[in-house]
N, C-alpha and C positions, 0 to 999 in steps of 0.2 A: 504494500500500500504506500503511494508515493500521494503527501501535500501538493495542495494543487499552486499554480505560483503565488496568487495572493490572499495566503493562507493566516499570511498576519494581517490582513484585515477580517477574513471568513476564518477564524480558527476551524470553523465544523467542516470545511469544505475541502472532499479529499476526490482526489480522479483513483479507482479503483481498477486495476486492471484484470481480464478475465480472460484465459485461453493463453497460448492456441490450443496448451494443454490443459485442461481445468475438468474435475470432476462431475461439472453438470451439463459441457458440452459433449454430446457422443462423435464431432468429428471434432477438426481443427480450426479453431476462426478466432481472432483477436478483438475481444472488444472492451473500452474504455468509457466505463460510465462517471462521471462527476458527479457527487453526489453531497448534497449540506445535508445533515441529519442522515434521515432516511431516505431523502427525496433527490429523484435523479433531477437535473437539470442540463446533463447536456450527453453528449452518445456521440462515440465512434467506433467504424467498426473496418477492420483490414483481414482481406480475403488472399487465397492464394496459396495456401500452406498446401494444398491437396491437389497443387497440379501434377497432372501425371504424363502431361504432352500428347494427349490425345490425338489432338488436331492436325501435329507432327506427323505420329506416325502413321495417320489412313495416307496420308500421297505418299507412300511407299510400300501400300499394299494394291492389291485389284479387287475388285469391285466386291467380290465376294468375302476374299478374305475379312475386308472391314467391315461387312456383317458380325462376326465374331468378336471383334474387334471394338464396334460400336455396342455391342449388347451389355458390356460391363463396364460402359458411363456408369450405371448405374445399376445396384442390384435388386432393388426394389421396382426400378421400371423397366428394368428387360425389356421387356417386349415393345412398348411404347417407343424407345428410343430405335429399334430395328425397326418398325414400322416406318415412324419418320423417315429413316433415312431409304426403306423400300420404295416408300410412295414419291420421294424426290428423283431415284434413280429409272425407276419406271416411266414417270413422266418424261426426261430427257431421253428414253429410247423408243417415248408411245407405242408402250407396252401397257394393255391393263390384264391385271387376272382375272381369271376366272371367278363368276359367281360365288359358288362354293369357297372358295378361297378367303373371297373381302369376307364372305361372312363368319368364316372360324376366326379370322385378325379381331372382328370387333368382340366376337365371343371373349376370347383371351384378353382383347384390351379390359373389356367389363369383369373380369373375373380378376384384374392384377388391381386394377381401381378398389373391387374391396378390400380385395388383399392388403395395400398400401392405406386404409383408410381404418382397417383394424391393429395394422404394425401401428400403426400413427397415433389411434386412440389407446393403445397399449403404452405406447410412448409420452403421452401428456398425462395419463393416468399418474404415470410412476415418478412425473416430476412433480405433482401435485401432491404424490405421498398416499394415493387412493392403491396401496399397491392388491387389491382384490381384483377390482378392474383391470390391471396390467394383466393378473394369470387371465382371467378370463378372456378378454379380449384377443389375446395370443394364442390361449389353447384354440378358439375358434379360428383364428388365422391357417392352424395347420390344417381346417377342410379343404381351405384353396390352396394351400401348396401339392397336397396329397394330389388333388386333383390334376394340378399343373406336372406332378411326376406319373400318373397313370396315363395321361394324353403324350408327354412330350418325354419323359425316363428321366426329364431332371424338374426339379423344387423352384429354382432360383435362377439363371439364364437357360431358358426353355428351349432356346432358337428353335421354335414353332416356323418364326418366316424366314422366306429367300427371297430373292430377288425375280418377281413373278409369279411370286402367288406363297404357298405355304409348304411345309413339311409333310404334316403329319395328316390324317385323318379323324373321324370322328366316329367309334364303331357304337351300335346301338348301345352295349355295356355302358361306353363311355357316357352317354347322352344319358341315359337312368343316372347314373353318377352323380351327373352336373344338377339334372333336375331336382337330385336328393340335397344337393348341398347349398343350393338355391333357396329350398323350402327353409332347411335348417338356417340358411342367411336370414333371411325376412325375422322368422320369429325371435334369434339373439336381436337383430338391428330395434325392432321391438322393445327389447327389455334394455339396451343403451339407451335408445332415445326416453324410454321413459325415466331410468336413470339420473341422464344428463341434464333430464328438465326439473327434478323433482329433489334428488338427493343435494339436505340440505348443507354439507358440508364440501362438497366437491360444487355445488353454487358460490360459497363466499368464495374460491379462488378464481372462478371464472365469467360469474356474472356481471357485466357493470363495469368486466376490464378490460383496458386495449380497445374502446368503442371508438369504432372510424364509420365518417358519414358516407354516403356515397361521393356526395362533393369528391372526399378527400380520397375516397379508392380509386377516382379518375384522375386525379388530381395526380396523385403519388406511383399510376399506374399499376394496382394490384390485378392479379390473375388470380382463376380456378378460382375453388372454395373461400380464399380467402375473400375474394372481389365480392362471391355470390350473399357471402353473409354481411355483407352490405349494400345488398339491392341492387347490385351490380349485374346483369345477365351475362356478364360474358362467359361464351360456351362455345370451345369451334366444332362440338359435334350438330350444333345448331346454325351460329354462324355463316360457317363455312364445310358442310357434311363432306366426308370422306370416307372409301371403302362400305360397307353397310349401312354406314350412317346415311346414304343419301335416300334410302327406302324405309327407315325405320324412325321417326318423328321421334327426338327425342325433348322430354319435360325435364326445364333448367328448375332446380331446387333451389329457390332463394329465399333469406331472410334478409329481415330490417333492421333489427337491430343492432347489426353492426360488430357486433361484443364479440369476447371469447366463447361465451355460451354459445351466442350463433354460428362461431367457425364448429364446432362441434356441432349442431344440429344440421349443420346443411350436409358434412360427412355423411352423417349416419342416417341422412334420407336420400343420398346419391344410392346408399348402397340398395334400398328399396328401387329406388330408377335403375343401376344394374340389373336387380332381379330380375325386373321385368324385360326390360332390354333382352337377356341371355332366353328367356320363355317365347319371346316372339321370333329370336333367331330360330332358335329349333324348332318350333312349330313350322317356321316355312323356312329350311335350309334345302336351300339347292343340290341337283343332282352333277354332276359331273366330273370335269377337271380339278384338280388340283393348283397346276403350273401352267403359266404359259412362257415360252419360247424367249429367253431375252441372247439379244448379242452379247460376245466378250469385249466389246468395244462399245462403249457411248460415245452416241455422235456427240459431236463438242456442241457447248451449251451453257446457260446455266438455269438453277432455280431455284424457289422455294419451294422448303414443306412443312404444312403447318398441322398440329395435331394436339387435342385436348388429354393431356399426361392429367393420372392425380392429383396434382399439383400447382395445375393449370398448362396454358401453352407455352410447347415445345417447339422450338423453331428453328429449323436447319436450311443451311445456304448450300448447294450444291453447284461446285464448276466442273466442267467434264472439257478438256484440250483435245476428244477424238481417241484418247488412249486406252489402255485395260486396267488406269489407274487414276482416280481422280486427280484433278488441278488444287483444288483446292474445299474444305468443306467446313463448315461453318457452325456451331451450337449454341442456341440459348437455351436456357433453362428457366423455369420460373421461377425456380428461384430467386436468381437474381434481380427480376421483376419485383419481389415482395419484402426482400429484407430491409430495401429505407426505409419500409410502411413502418418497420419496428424500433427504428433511429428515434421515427417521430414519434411514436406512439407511446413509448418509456418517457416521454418529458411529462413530467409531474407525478409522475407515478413514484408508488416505493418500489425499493430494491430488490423486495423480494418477489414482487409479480412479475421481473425480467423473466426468468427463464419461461414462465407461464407464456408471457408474451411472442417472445422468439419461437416456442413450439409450436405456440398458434399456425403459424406462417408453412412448417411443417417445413423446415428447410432444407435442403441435403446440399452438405459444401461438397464432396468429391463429383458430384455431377454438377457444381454452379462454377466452380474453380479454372481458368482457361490462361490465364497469364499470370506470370509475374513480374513487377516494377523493381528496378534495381536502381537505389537512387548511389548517382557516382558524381558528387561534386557538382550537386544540380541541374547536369545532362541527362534531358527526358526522350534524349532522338532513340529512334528503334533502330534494333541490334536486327542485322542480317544473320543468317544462322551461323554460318562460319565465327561471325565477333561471339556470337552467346555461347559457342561449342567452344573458343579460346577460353573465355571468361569462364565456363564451366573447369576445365582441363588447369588454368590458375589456380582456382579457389578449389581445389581436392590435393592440393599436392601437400 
């Protein structure tokens, strides 16, 4: 704990610092609260600890390879993030899949959305100290992993898609499966939601905190869940439909009041609009193809692709120079999107509803992480890769 500088006039005012390793953060992230008494009055926060050069290394794979490559941005949204980048490289070779294909992608996208929204409520549970809700929440989590290792033989990156359509198939077993853990989803989402609205002790830490208006969620440019529990509609399965999404109408889940309470109930009725979503897949899932047909060469090009993650939108830049390897490719996360919301949102707050606040948001630094700033003598110009590979090869010796 370091006094802030003008601590002999504010004896009580101290800048607290927190991370990039700290007990209450699960990845790496730097952040500096100031705080008189109790109360925050100013926030910063430094990103980067968790690059892993992603971005480096797909332009020196092919097209497929960075499939594999891209599915473990992130372990939580697997499939999401392959998606994205299937639907960008498809586009650049106008290639669409098959039928049946889009519809198993939204299957699995709706079944990783609960997934990632029961890891999530198991994860706010347990910072909030409700540790009942954490077992719970988690024990149900593994229906949908179970599920995602009987469909795909893995729990965690599935690589369900390719480049043109999907992997795997959906044998009738499968499908009794899904419908069983569907039903059992509804009726847990059930007893959360009444939970989350009702029990009075897990309300004092999350009612009435972190409220942002909508003004201010456009304002600050939040996504997903965080946006919708403030009135916010943004959805790109609505939007902007993609793969299945463009036959199956989907209902945006929003509340008003803004609150921590509301980022919590808008989850736990996404996962009710999953349900239904994955029921109307299979009641009309199409008959045929799998795959269709793509070239080892994309024509040169570029684009976007944009796609509603649980977490909000995912946004991939895609350049193709004609090769069997990309130009160039590009990630946002929404993270990134949503973490000012929490800079702002901790000003007047106490110190202890930070972590409450930052979970809100549902962050994940190793998928929002993409550069690192090296301040040298207050030269901000960019490093060519050869200057960063010196500078790397310097600073290890």
């Amino acid at each position: 704990m370091t006094t802030h500088p003008d601590s002999a006039a504010t004896p009580k005012r101290f800048t607290i610092p927190i991370g990039p390793q700290h007990p209450a953060l699960k990845e790496p992230g730097f952040f500096e609260f100031t705080v008189e008494g109790e109360t925050v009055i100013g926030a910063t926060l430094r990103l980067g600890y968790a690059h892993r050069g992603i971005e480096k290394a797909v332009v020196s794979r092919t097209w497929v390879q960075n499939l594999y490559l891209l599915e473990r941005v992130c372990g939580i949204c697997s499939h999401i993030h392959s998606l994205a980048y299937c639907l960008g490289v498809e586009k650049l070779a106008g290639v669409t899949p098959p039928p049946r294909a889009q519809a198993i992608r939204v299957l699995i996208a709706e079944l990783e959305r609960m997934h990632s929204h029961l890891l999530w409520l198991g994860v706010a549970a347990h910072d909030a100290g409700f540790e009942t809700l954490f077992m719970y929440s988690w024990r149900d989590r593994e229906t949908i992993l179970d599920l995602f290792e009987q469909i795909s033989g893995n729990r965690v990156n599935h690589s369900i898609n390719t480049l043109g359509g999907v992997k795997f198939d959906l044998t009738a077993e499968q499908i009794v499966s899904v419908l069983k853990a569907v039903e059992l989803m509804e009726e847990r989402a059930r007893y959360y939601l009444d939970l989350v609205r009702n029990d009075p002790m897990l309300g004092q830490r999350i009612r009435g905190i972190g409220t942002m208006s909508a003004a201010e969620a456009h304002r600050m440019g939040v996504v997903g869940p965080t946006a919708r529990a403030s009135g916010v509609g943004r959805d790109l399965r609505v939007e902007a439909p993609y793969a299945a999404y463009t036959a199956i109408p989907v209902v945006v889940m929003l509340e008003t009041d803004g609150d921590l309470q509301a980022r919590f109930i808008v989850r736990i009725r996404e996962m009710f609009e999953s349900c239904r979503i994955i029921r109307v897949l299979l009641d009309h899932l199409p008959e045929g193809d799998l795959q269709a047909r793509m070239p080892r060469r994309i024509p040169e090009g570029e684009t976007i692709a944009r796609v509603e993650a649980p977490r909000g939108e995912l946004f991939y830049f895609i350049k193709s120079n004609g090769a069997d390897m990309p130009e160039r490719i590009k990630l946002r996360t929404p993270t990134l999107c949503n973490l000012g919301s929490v800079l702002a949102l901790c000003i007047g707050r106490q110190l202890a509803d930070i972590p409450m606040l930052l979970i809100g948001t549902d962050p994940c630094f190793s998928c929002n992480d993409r550069a690192v700033v090296i301040h040298q003598a207050g030269n901000r110009e960019k490093w060519t890769w050869e200057q960063f590979r010196r500078y790397g090869n310097e600073a290890l010796r």
